[in-house]
gemmi code that builds the backbone of each chain (N, CA, C; Angstrom):
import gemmi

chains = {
    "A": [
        ("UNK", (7.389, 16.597, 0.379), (6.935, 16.093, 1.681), (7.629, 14.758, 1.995)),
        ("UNK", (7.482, 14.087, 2.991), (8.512, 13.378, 3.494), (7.352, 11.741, 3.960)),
        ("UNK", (7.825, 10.857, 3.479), (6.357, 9.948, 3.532), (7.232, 8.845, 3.525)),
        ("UNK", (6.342, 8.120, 4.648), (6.800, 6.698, 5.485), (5.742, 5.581, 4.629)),
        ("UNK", (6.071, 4.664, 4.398), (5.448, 3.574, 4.041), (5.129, 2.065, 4.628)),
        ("UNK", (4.322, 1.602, 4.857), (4.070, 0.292, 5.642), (3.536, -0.740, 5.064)),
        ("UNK", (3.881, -1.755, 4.334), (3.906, -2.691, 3.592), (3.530, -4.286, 4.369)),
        ("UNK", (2.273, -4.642, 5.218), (2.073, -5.768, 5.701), (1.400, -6.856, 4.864)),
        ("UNK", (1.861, -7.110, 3.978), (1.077, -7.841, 3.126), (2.272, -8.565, 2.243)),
        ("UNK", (2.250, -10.014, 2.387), (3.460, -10.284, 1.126), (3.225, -10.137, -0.094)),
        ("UNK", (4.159, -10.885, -0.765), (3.885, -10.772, -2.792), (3.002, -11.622, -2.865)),
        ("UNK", (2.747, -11.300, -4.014), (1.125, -12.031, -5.007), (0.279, -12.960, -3.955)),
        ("UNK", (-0.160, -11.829, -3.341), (-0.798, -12.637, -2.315), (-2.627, -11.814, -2.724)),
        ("UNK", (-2.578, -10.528, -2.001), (-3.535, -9.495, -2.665), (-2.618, -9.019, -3.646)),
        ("UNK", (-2.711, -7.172, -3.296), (-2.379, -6.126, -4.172), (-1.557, -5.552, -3.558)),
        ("UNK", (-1.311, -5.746, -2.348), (-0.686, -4.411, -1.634), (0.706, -4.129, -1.981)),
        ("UNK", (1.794, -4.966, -1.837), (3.320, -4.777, -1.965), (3.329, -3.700, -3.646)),
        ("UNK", (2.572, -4.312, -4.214), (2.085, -3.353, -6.151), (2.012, -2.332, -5.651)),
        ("UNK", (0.629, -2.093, -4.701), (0.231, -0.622, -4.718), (1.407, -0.324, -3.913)),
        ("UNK", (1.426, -0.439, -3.030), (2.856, 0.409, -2.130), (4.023, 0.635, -3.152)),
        ("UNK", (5.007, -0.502, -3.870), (5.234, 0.160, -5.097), (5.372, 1.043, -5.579)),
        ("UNK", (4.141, 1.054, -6.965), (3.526, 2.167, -7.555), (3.075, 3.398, -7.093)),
        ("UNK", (2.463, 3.124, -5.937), (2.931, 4.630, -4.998), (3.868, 5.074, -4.641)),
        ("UNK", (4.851, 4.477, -4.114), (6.358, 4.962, -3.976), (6.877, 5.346, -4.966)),
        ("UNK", (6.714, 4.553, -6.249), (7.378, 5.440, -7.288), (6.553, 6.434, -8.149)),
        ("UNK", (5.601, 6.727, -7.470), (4.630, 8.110, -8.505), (5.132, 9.006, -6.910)),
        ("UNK", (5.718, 9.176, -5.972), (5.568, 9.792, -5.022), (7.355, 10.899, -4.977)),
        ("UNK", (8.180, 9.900, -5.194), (9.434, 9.913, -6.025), (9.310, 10.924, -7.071)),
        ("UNK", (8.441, 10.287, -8.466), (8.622, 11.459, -9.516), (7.825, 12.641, -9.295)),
        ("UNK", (7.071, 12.784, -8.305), (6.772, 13.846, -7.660), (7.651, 14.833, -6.900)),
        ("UNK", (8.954, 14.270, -6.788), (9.979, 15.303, -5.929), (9.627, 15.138, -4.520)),
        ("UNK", (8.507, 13.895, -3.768), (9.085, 13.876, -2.310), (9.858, 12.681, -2.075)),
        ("UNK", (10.199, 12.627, -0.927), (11.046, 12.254, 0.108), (10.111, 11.271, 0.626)),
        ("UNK", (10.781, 9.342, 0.225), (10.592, 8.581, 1.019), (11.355, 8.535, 2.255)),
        ("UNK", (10.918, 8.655, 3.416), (11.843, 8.356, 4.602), (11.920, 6.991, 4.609)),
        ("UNK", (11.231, 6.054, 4.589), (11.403, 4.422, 5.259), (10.557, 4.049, 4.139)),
        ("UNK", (10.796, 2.658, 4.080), (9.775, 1.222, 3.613), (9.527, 0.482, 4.636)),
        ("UNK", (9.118, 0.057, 5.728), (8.800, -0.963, 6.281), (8.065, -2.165, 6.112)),
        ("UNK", (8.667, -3.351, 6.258), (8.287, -4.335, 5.414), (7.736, -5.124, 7.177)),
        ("UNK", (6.299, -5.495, 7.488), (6.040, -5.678, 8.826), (5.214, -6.888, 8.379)),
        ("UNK", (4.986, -7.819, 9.923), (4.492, -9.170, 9.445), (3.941, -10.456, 8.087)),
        ("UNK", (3.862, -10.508, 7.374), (3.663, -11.710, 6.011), (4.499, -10.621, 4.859)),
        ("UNK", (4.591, -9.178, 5.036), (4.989, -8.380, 4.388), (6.295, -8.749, 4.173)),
        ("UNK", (7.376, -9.004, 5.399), (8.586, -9.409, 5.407), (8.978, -10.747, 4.292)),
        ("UNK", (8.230, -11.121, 3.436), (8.506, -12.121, 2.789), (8.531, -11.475, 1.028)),
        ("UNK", (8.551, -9.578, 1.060), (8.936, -9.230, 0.290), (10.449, -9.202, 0.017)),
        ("UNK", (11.406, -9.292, 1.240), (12.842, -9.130, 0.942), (13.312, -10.519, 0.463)),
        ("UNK", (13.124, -11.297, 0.261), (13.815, -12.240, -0.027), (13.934, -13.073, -1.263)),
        ("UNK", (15.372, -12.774, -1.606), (15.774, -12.825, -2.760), (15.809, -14.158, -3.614)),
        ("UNK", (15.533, -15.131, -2.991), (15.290, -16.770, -3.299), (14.022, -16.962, -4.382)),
        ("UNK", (12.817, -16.165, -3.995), (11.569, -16.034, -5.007), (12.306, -16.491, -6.136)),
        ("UNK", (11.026, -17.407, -7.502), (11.880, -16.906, -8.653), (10.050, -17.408, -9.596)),
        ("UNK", (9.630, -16.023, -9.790), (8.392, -15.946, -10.356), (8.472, -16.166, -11.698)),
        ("UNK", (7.594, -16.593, -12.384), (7.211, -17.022, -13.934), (8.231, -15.814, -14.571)),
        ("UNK", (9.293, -15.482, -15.578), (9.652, -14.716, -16.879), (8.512, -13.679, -16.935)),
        ("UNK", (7.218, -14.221, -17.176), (6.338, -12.877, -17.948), (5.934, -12.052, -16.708)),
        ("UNK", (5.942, -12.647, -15.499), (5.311, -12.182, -14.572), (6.546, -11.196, -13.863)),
        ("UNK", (5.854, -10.069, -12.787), (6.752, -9.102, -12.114), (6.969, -9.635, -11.397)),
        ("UNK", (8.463, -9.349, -10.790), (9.371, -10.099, -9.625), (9.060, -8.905, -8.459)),
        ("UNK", (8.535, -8.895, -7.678), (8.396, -7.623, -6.834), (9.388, -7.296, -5.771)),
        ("UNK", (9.812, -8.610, -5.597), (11.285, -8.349, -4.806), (12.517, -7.577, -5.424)),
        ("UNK", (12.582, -8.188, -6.358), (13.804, -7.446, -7.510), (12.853, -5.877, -7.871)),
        ("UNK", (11.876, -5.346, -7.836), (11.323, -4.184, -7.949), (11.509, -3.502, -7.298)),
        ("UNK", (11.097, -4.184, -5.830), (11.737, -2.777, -4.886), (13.376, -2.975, -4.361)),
        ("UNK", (14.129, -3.387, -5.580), (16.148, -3.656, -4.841), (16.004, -2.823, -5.755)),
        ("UNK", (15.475, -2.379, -6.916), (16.011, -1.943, -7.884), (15.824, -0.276, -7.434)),
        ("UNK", (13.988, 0.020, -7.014), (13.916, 1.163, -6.612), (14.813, 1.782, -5.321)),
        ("UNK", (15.155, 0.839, -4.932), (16.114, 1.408, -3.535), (17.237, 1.576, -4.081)),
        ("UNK", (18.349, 0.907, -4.831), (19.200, 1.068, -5.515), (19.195, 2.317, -6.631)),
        ("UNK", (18.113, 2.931, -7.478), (17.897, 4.280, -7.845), (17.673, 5.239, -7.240)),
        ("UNK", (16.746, 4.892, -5.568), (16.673, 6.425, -5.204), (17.160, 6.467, -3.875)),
        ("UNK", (18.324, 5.360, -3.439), (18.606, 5.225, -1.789), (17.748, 5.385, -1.175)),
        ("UNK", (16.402, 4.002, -1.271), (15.531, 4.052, -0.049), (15.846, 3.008, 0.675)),
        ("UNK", (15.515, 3.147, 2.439), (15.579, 2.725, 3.227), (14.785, 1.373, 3.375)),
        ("UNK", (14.860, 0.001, 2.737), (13.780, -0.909, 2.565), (14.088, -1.778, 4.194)),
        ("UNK", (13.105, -1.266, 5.202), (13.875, -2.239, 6.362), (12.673, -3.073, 6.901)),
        ("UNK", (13.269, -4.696, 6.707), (12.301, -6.112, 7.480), (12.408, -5.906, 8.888)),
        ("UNK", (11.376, -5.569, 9.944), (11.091, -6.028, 11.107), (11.752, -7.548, 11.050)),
        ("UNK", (12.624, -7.568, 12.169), (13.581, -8.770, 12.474), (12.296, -10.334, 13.234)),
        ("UNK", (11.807, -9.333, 14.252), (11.191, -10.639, 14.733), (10.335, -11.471, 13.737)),
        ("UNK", (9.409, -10.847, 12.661), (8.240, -10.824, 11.669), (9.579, -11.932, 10.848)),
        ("UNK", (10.743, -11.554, 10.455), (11.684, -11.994, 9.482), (11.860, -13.802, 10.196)),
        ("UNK", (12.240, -12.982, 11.317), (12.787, -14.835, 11.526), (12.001, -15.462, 11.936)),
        ("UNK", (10.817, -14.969, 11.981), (9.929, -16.239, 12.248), (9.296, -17.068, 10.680)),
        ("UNK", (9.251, -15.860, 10.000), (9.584, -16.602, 8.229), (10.237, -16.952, 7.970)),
        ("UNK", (11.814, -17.064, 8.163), (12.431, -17.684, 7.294), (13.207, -16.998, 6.485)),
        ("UNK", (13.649, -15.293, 6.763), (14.062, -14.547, 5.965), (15.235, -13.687, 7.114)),
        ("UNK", (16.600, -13.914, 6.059), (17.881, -13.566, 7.413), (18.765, -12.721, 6.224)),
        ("UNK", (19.206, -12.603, 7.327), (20.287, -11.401, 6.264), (21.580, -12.653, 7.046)),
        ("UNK", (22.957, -12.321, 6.360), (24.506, -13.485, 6.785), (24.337, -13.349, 8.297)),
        ("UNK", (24.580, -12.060, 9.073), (24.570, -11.795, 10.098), (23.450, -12.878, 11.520)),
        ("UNK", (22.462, -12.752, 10.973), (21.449, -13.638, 11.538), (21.713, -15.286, 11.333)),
        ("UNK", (22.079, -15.677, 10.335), (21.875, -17.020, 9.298), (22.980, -17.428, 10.321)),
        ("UNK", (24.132, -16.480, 10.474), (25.125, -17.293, 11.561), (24.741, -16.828, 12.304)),
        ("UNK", (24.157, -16.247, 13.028), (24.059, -16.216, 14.644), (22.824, -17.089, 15.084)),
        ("UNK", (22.235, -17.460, 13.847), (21.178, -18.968, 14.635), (21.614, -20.420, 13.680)),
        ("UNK", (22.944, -20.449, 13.326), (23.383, -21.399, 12.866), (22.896, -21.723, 11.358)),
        ("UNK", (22.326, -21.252, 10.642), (21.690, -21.508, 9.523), (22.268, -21.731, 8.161)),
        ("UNK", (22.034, -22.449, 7.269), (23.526, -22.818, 6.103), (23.246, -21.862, 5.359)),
        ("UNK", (22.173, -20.577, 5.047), (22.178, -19.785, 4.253), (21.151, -18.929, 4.391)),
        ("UNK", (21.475, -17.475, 4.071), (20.619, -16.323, 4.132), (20.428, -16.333, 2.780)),
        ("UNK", (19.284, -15.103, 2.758), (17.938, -14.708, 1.552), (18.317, -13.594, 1.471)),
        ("UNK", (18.049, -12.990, 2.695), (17.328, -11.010, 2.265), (18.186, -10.613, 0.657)),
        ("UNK", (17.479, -10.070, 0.317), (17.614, -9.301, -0.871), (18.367, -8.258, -0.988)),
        ("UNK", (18.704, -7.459, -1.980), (19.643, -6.167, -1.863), (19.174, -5.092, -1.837)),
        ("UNK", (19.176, -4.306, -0.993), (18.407, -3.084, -0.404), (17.716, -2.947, 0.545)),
        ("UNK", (17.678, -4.367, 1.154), (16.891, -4.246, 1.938), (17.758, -4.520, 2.942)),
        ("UNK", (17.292, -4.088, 4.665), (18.414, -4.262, 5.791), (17.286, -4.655, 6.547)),
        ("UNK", (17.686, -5.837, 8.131), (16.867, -6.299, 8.884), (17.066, -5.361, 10.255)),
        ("UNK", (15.996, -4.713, 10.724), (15.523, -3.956, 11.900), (14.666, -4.556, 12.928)),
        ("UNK", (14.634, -3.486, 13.664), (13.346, -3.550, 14.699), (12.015, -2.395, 14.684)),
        ("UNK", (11.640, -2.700, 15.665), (10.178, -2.372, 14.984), (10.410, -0.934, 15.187)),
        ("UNK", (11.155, -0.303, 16.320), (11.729, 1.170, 16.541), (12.254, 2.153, 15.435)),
        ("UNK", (12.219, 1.315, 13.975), (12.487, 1.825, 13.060), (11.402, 2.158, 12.252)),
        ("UNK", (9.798, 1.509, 12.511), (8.711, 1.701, 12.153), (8.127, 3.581, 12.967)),
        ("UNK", (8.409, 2.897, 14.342), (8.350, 4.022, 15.514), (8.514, 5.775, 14.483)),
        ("UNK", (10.337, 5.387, 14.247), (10.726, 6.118, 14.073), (10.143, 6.785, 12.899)),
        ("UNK", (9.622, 6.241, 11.990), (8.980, 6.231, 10.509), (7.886, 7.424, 10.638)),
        ("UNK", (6.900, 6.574, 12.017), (5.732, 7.073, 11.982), (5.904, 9.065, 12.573)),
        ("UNK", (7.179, 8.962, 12.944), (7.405, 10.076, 13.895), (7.905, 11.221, 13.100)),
        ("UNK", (8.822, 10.700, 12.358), (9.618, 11.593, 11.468), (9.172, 12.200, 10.015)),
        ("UNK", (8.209, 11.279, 9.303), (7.482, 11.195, 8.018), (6.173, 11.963, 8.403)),
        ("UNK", (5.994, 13.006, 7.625), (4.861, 13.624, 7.390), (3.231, 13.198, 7.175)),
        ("UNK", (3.662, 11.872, 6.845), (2.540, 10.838, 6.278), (3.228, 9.929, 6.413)),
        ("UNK", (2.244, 8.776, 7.048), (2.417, 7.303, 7.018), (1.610, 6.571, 5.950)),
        ("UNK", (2.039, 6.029, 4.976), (0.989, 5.295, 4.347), (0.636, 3.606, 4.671)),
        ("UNK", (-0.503, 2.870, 5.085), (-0.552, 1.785, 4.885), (-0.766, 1.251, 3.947)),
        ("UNK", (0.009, -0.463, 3.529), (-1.019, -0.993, 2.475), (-0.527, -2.293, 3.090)),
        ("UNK", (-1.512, -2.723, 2.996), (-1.800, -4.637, 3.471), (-3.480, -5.046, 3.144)),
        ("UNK", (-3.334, -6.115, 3.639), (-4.110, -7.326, 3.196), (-5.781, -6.796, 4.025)),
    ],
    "B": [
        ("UNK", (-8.773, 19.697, 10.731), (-8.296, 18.416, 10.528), (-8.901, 17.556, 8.998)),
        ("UNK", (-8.135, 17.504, 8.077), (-8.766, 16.457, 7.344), (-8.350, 14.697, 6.972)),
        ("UNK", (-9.259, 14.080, 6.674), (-8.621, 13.111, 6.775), (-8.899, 12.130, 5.478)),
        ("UNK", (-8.132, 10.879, 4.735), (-7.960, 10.605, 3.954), (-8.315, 8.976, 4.138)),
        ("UNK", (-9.338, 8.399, 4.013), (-9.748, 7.378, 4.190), (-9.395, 5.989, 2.726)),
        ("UNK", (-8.821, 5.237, 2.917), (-8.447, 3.863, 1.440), (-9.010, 2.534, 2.149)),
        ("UNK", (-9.849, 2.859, 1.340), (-10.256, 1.160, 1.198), (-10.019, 0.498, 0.320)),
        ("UNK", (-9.574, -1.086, 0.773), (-8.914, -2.249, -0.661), (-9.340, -3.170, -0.641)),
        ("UNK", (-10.881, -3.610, -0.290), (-11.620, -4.133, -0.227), (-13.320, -4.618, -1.088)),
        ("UNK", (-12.947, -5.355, -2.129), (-14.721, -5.696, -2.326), (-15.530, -5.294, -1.046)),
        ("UNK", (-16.642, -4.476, -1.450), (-17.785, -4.663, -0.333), (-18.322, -5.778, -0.364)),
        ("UNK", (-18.224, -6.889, -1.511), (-19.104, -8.092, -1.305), (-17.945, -8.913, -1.011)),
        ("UNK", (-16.884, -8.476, -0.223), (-16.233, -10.171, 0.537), (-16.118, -9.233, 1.921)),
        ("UNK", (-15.884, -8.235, 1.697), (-15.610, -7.339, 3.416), (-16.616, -6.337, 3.879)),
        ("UNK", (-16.443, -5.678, 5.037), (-17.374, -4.966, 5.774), (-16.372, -3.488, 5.791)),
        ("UNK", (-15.231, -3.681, 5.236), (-14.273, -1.891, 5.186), (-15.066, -1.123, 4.999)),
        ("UNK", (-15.535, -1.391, 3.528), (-16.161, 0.384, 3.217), (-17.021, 0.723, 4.266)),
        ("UNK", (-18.272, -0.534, 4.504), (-19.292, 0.256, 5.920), (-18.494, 0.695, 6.847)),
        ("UNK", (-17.666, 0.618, 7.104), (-16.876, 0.712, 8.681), (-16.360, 1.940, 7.963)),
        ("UNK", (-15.765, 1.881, 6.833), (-15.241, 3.579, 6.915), (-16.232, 4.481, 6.897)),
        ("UNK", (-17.161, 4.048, 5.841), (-18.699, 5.205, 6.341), (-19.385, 5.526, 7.244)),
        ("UNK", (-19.002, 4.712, 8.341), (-19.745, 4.784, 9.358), (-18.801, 5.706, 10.621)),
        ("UNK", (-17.502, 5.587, 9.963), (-16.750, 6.375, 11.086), (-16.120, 7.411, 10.466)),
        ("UNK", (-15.846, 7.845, 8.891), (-15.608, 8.841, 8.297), (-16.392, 10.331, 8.565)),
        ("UNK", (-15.451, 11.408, 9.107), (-16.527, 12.650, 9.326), (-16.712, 13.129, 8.324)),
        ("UNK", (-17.715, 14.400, 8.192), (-18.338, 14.914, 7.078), (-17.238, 15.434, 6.700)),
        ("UNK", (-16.493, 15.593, 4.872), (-15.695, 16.342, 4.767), (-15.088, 15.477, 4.003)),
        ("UNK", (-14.260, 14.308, 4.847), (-13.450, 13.693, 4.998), (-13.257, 13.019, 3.124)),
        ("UNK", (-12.388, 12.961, 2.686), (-12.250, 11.983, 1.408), (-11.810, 10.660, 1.679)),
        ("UNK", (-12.498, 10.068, 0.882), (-12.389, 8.365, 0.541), (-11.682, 7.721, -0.876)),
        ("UNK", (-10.727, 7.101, -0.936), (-10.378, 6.579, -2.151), (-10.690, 4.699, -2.143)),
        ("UNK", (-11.158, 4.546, -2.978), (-11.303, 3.054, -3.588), (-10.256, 2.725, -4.360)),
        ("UNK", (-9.706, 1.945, -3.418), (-8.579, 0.780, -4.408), (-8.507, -0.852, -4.663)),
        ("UNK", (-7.560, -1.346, -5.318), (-7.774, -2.490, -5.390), (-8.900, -2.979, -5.882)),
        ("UNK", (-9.300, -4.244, -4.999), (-10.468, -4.605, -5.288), (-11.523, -3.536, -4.393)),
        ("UNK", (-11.647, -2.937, -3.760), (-12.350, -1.597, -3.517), (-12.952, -1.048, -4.506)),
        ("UNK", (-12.394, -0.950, -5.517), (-13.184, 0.063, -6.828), (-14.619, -0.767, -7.113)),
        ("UNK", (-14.619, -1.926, -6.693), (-15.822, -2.954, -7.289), (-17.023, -2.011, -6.372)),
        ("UNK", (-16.898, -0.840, -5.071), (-17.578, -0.308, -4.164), (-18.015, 0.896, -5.131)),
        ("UNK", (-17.425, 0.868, -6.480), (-17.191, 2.644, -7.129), (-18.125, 2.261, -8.430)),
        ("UNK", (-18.924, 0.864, -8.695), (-19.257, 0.920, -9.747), (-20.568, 0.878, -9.938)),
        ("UNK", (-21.480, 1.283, -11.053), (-22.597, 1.474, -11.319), (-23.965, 0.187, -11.022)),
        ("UNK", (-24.798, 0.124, -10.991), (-25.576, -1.155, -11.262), (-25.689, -1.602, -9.901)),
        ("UNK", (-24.599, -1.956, -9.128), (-24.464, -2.700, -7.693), (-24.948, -2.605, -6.659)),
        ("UNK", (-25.889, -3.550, -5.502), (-26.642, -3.235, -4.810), (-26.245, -2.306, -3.811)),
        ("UNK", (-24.693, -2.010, -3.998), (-24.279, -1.163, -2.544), (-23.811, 0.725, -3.750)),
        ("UNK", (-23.935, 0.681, -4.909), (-24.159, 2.199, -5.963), (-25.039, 3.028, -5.067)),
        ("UNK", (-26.313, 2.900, -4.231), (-26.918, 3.782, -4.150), (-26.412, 4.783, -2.942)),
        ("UNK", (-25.815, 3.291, -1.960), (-25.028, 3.834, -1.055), (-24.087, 4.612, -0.908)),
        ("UNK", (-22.929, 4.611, -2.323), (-22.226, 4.928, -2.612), (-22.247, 6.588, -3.060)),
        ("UNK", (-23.730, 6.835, -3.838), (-24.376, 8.134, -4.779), (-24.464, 8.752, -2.908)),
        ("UNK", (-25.167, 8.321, -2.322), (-25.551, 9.268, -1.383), (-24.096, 9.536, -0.266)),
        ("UNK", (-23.378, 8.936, -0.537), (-21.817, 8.945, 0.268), (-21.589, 10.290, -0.168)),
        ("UNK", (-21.453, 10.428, -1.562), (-20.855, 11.334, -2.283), (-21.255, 13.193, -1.725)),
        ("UNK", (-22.804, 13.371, -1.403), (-22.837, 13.994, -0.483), (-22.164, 14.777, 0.619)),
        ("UNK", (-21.523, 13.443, 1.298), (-20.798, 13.931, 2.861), (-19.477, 14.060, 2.223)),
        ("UNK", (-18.789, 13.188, 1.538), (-17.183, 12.765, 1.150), (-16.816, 13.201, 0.093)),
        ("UNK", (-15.830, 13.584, -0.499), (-15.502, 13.706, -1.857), (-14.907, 11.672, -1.936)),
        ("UNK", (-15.346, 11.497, -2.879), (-15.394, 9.836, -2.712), (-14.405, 9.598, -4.671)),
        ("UNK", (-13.229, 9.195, -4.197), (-12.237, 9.162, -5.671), (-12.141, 7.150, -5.587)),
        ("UNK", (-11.818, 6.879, -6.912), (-11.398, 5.517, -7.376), (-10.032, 5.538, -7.902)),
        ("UNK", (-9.027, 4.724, -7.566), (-8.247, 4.900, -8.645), (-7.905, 4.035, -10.064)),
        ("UNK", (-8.141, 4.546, -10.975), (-7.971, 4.242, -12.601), (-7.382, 3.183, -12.651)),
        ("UNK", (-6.414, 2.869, -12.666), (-5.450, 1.665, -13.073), (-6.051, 0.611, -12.112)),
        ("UNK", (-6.872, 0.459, -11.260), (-6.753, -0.329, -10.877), (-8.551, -0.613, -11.083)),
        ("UNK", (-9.385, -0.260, -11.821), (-10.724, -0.365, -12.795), (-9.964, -1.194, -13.692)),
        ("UNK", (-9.263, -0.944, -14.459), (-8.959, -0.597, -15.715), (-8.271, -2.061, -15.697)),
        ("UNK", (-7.674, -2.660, -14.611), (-6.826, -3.771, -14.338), (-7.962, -4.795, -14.070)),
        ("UNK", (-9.339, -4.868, -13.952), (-10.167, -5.520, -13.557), (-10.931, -5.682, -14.328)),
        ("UNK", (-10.464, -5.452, -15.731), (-11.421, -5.413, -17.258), (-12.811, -4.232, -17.077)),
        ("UNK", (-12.716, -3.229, -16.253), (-14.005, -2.750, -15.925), (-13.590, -1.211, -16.594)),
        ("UNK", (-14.499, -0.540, -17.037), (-14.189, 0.882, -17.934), (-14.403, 2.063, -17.155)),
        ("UNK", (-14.182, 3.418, -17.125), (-14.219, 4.211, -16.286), (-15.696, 4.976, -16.483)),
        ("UNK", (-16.031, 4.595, -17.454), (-17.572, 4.617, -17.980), (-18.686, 4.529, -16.811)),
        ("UNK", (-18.124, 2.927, -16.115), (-18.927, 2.334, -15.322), (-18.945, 2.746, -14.254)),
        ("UNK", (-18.032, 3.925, -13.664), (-18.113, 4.579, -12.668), (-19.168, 5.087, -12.394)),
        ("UNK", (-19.744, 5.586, -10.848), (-20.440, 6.335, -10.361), (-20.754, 7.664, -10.533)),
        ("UNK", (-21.094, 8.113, -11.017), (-21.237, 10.156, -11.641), (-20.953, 10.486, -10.173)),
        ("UNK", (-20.348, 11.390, -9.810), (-20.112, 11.652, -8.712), (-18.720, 11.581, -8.081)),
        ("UNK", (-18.060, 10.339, -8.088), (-17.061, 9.463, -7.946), (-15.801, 9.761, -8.657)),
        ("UNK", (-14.448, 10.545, -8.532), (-13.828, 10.684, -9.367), (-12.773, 9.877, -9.864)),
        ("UNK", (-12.398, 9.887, -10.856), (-11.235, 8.963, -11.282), (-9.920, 9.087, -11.032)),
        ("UNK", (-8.812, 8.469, -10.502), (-7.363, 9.859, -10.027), (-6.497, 8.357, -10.817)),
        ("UNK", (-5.196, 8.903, -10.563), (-3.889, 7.615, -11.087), (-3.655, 8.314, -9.844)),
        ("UNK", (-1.835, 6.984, -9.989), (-1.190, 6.477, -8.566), (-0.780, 8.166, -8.033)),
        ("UNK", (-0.535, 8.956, -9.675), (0.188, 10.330, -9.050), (-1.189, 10.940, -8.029)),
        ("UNK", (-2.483, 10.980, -8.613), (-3.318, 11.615, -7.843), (-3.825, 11.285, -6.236)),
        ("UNK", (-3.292, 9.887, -6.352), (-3.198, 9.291, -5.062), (-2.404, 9.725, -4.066)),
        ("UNK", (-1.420, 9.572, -4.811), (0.195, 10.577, -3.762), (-0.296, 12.266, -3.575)),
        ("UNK", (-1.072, 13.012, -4.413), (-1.515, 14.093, -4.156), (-2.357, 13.805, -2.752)),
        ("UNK", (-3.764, 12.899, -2.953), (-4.351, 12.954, -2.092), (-4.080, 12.915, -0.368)),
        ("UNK", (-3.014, 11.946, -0.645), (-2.125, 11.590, 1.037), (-1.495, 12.887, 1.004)),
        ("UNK", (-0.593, 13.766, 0.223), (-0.141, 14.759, 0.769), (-0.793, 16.127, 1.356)),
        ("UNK", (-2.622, 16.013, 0.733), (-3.197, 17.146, 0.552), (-4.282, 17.136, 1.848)),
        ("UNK", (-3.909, 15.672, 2.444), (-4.713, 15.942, 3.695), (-3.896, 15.012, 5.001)),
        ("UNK", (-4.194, 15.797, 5.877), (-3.113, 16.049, 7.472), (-3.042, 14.537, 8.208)),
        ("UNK", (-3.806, 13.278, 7.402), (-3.744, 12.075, 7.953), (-3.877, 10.823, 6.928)),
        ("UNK", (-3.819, 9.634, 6.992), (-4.254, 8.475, 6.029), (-4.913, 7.427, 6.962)),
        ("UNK", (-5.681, 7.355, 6.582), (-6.545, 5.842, 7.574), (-6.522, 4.850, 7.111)),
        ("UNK", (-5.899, 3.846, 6.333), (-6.158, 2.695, 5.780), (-7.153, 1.321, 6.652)),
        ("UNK", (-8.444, 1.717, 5.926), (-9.282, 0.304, 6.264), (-9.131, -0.611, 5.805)),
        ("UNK", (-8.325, -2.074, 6.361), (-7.550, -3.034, 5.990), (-8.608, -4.420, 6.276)),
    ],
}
model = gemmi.Model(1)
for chain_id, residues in chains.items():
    chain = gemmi.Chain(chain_id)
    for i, (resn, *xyz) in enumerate(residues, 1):
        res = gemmi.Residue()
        res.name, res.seqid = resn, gemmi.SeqId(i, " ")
        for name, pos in zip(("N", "CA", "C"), xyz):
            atom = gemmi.Atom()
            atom.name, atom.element = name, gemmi.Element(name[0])
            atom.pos, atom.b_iso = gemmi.Position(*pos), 0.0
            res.add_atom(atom)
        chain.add_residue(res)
    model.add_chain(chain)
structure = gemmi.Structure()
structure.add_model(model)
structure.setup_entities()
């Protein structure tokens, strides 16, 4: 089955970016089909690769570059949600003058038409946030 | 139509679970997550609510996340079933919607 995901919640904040996660990857060794990650308002502060959490503790940013990088998923930050945090991919960083971008690897900056599209195309939408 | 109701919410800091019980149709399944599972456990002034839920809902917790809260699956609700993340991904696939009460 083919399953969209919606991630509004940043890291170690609650639980959610974990559970979304851990669901994505029990959903995977199940043999379906993530269509999207959408990473939407405080959520967008999962792409960015600057974090640098305690050694013992999970890096959840580097968790989901890694899962996108094993199973080519689509990890995409809502742009407006992004720059109003503080989170740019090069492209942005120069086009509002900025001495340096974050986003992380795997992840790409969108619009919300890519959520749209998520909800339209995916069999299931899952939420997880705050 | 069926539908698949998650709550991630303590009932003693939020009002989710009432709001999903109150708008969940007969039938419908409920999973407790997160801090939600604290809604799935024995002893608690909102258990009885929970026993008579069980009734209308098939009403699941998920494991790892008891189990992450020092709490045993022991302490569950008779009634109430236990699933992991895979049984979770079953549940979203096995019914035609997901409602997340946030």
């Amino acid at each position: 089955m083919k399953l969209g995901i919606l991630v509004n919640e940043g890291p170690y904040q609650h639980q959610a970016s974990d559970t979304a996660y851990q669901f994505t990857k029990a959903a995977l060794a199940k043999g379906h089909e993530i269509f999207r990650v959408f990473f939407y308002n405080d959520g967008v502060n999962n792409g960015t690769r600057l974090s640098v959490p305690p050694q013992d503790d999970r890096n959840i940013t580097q968790q989901w570059s890694q899962l996108a990088e094993e199973h080519k998923l689509d990890l995409v930050v809502c742009i407006a949600a992004a720059q109003r945090r503080g989170i740019l991919d090069e492209n942005e960083a120069k086009r509002h003058g900025k001495d340096s971008s974050n986003l992380a690897p795997g992840f790409r900056i969108s619009g919300l038409g890519q959520l749209i599209e998520a909800g339209i195309q995916a069999d299931r939408l899952v939420v997880f946030g705050d | 139509m069926t539908m698949l109701h998650t709550v991630n919410k303590s009932p003693f800091e939020r009002r989710t679970l009432d709001s999903c019980l109150g708008h969940a149709s007969k039938g419908s399944a409920i999973l407790l997550l997160e801090d939600g599972i604290y809604g799935a456990l024995k002893g608690t002034v909102v258990a009885d609510k929970i026993k008579d839920a069980t009734a209308d809902h098939p009403i699941y917790v998920l494991g790892p996340d008891v189990r992450a809260r020092g709490m045993s699956e022991d302490q569950v609700i008779e009634g109430v079933s236990v699933v992991d993340y895979e049984g979770f991904v079953d549940l979203v696939t096995s019914h035609d919607n997901v409602q997340s009460w946030l």
